[in-house]
Each structure stands twice: as C-alpha cells, then as structure tokens.
C-alpha positions as CSV (number, residue, x, y, z in Angstrom):
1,X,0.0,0.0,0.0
2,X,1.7,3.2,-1.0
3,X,2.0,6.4,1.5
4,X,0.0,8.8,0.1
5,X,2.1,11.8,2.7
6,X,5.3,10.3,1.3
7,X,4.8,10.5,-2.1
8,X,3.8,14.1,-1.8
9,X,7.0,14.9,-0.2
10,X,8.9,13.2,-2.8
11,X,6.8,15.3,-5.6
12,X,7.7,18.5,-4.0
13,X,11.5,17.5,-3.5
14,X,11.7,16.6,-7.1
15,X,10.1,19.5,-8.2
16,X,12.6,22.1,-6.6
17,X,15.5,20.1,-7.5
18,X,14.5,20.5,-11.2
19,X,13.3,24.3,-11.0
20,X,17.1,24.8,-9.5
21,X,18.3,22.9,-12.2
22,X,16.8,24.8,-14.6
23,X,17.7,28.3,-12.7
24,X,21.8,27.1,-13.0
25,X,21.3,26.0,-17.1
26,X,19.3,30.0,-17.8
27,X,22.2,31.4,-15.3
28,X,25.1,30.1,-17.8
29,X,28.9,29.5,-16.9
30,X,30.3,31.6,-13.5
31,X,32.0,35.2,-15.1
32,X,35.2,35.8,-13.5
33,X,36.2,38.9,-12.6
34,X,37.1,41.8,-15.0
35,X,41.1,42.1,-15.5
36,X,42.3,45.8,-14.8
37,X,43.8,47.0,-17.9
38,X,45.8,49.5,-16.3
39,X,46.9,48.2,-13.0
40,X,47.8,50.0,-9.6
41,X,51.3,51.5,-9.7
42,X,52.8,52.1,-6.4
43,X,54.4,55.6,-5.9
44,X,58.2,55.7,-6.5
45,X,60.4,55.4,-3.6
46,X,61.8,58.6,-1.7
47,X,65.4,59.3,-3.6
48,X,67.8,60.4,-0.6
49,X,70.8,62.7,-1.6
50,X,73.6,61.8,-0.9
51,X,76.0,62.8,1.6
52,X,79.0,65.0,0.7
53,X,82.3,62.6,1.6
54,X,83.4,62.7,4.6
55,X,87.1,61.5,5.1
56,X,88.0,59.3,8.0
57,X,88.7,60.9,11.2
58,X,91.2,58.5,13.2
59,X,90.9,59.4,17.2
60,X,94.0,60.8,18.3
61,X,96.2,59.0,19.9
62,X,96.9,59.4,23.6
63,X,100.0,58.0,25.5
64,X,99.5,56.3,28.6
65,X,100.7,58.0,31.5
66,X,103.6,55.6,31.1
67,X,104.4,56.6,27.8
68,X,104.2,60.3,28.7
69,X,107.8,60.8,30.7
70,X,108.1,64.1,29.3
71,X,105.0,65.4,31.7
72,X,106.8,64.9,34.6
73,X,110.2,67.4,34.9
74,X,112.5,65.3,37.0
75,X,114.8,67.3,39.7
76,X,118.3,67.7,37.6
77,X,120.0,65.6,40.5
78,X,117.8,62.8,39.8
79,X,118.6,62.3,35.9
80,X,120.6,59.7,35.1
81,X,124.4,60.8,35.1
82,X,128.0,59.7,35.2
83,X,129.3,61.2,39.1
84,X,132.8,60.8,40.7
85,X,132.2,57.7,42.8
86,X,134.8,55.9,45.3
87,X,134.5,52.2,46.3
88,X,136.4,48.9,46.3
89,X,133.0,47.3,44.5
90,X,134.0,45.9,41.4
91,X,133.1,47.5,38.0
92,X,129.5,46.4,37.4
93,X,128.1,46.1,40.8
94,X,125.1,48.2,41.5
95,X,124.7,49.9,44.9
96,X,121.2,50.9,46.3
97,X,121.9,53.9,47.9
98,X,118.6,53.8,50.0
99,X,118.4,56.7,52.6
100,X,119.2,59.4,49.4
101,X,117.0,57.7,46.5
102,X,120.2,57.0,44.5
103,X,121.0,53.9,42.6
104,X,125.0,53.7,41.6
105,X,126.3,51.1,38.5
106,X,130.1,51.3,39.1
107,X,131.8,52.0,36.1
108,X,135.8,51.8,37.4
109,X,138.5,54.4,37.9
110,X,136.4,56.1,40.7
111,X,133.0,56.5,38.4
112,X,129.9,55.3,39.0
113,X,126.8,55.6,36.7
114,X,124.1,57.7,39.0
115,X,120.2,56.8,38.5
116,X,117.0,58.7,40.7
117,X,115.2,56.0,42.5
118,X,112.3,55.4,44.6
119,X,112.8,53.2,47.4
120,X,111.0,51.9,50.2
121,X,108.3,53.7,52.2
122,X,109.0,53.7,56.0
123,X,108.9,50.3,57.3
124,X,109.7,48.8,54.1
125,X,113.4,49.0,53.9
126,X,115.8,46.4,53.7
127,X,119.7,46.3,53.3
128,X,122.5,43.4,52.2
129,X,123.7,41.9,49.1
130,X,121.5,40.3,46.5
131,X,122.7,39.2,42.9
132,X,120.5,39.2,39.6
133,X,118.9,36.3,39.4
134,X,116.3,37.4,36.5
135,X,115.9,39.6,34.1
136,X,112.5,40.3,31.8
137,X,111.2,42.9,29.1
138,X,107.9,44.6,29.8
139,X,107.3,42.0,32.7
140,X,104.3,40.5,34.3
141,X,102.8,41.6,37.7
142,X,101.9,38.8,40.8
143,X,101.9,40.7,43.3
144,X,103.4,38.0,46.3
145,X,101.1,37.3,49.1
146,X,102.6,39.3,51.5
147,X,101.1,42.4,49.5
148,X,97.8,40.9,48.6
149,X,97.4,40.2,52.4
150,X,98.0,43.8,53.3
151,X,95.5,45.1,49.8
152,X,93.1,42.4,48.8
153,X,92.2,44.5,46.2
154,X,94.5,44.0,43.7
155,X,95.2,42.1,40.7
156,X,96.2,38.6,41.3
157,X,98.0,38.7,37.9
158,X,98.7,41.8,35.5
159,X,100.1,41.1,32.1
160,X,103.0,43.2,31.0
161,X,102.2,46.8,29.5
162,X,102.7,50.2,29.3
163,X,100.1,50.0,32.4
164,X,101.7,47.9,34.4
165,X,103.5,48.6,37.9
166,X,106.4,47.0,36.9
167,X,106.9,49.5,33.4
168,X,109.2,48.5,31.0
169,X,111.9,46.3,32.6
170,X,112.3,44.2,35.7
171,X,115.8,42.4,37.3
172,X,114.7,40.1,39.7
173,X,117.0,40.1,43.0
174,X,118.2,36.7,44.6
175,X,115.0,34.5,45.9
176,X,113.7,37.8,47.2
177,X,110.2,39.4,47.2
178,X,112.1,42.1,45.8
179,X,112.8,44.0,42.1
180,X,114.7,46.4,40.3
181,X,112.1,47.4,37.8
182,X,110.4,50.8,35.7
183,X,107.0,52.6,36.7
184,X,104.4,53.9,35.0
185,X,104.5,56.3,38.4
186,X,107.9,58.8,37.3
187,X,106.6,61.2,40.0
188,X,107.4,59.1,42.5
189,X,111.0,59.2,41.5
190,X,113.3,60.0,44.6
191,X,110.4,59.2,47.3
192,X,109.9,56.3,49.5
193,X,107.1,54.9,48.1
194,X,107.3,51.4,47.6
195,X,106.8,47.7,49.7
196,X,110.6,47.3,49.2
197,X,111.2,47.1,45.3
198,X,113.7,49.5,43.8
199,X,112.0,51.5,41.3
200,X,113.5,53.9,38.0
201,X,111.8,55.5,35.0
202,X,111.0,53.5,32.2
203,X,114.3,55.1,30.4
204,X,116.1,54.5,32.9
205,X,115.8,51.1,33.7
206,X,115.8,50.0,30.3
207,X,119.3,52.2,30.2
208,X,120.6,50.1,33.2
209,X,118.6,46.7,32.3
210,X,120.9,46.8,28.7
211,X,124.4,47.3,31.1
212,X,124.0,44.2,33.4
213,X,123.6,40.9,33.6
214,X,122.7,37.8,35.1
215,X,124.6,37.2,38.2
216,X,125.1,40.7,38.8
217,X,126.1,42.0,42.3
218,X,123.5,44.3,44.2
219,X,124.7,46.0,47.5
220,X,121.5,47.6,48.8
221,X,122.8,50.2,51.7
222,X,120.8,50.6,55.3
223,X,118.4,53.3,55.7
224,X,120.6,55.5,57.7
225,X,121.2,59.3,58.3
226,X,121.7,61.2,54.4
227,X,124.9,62.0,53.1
228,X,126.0,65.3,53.3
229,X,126.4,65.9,49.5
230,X,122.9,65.4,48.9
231,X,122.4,69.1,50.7
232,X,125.3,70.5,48.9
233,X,123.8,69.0,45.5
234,X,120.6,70.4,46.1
235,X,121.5,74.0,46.9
C-alpha cells in the first residue's frame, strides 16, 4: 500500500530540484572577474641625496701616562748621570743607595753611573747583598702574598704593558720578594714609596737593564742618616 504523505513529499522534493536545475542551465557559466587594464602602480620610492664625503677621522692618539715621561720634569740631580764615585766594589756592581734615592752602577776608575730611584716607604726598607737572578722585558705583575694580604684589592696577575706597575723592565733580586724594575708612576722618582722594590723610570731602567747581567752583584745600603752631599747637591 503506498503512502500517500510520502509520495507528496517526494513530488515536492523533485520538483525544486529541477526548477534549481533549470535556474543554473538559464544562469550560464560563472563570469570571473574583470582584469584591470591599467593596474595599480605604487608611488616611487623617496630618492635620498647623498652625503658629501666625509674622510675618516682617526681618534687621536693618547699616550699612557707611562708613555708620557716628558709630563713629569725630573729634579736635575735625579737624571741619570755619570758622578765621581769611590769604592772597592768591582766594575759592574750596582749599589742601592737607599736613605738618598740614588742607585750607583760602578763603572771603574772612581766613576759610577748615578740613577734617581724610589725606594721603600718607612717600614719597608731592607739592606744586604743580593745578585741578579732574573731579568724580563715589559714584565708581568703577581703581586706576592705578603702584598695581597696587606691590599686584597689587587690584581692577582697583571700582564706586561705600558700600564703595568712593573713599566718597561724588571731584574729580579736573589730569591727575594724584591725587584729592580720601571714605573708607570715617574713622580714618584726619589720618594719612599714602595713595599721594598727599587724603582727607576722607564728610560732609565731599560738604560741600566741593557748594562748588566745575570749574576750581577746588588749591594742595597741601610736606611741611615743622608749624606751630606745630597744638601750640597741640592743647593
């Protein structure tokens, strides 16, 4: 027995589908869209002028303070000089004259080479008789214990430079704490200044580091009362 309700629904179903048919067939193909003939230029880019040239401007060099000896006018007794100079010490030997900032490389025949020096502050100085045991160019820095113990706030290592406290030549003396070396400090030429090393320009102790050698003798005198030719060499 057919369903009278479901054949009516089919009707209408079949119906619509062929009135959308026929709606697509009158509609023809889909149009694309329309192609611009004359299509959408962007603006030209912004032209910059350029720049006039400019030539390279280097920075100027500065010297270190080490470098720069010339700022510092060292007293006249105090420059390197060849002085009368009597003693049985062998030709060679260098004597640490401590109490008048004078360091003495005998030359013979009663001359001695005379260098400005700064020596130990007070309670800093030693005396005896050391030898070169070392000699090094532009030398590294460890400061020994002793110091860091007393300024734990320095370097534990410095490389060798035109910065560091040991300038531009150092002779090592015996097993000692202790140095013959530059500074990057020329000021302090002729003051006691130092923990005990024995300190000369930069020209200087390169002067006197290309006289010795290895094995050297170093006589390092006691901090006693000055000489009195040190007043009559200063008036």
């Amino acid at each position: 027995m057919i369903n009278l309700d479901m054949l009516k629904t089919y009707s209408r179903a079949a119906a619509f589908g062929a009135v959308a048919v026929t709606a697509i067939a009158f509609a023809g193909p889909a149009k694309a869209a329309p192609v611009q003939l004359f299509p959408f230029f962007q603006p030209l880019p912004t032209i910059v002028a350029p720049q006039p040239y400019q030539p390279y401007q280097a920075t100027p060099y500065r010297a270190a303070p080490s470098e720069d000896q010339d700022a510092v006018e060292t007293p006249a007794r105090f420059r390197r000089q060849t002085v009368s100079y009597a003693t049985r010490e062998a030709p060679g030997t260098i004597i640490i004259d401590t109490p008048n900032t004078y360091l003495y490389l005998v030359l013979g025949n009663g001359q001695a080479m005379r260098y400005g020096i700064g020596v130990g502050r007070d309670g800093f100085t030693w005396s005896g008789t050391q030898s070169v045991t070392k000699k090094a160019e532009w030398p590294d820095w460890t400061p020994p214990p002793e110091m860091i113990a007393r300024q734990p706030y320095l370097p534990r290592h410095m490389a060798g430079g035109p910065g560091n406290p040991l300038g531009a030549r150092a002779m090592y003396l015996g097993g000692t704490i202790y140095r013959i070396h530059g500074t990057n400090a020329p000021e302090t030429i002729g003051k006691h200044v130092s923990s005990g090393c024995i300190r000369l320009t930069n020209d200087d102790v390169a002067d006197l580091y290309s006289r010795v050698n290895v094995g050297t003798k170093v006589i390092v005198l006691p901090m006693t009362e000055r000489r009195a030719d040190l007043g009559a060499a200063t008036r």
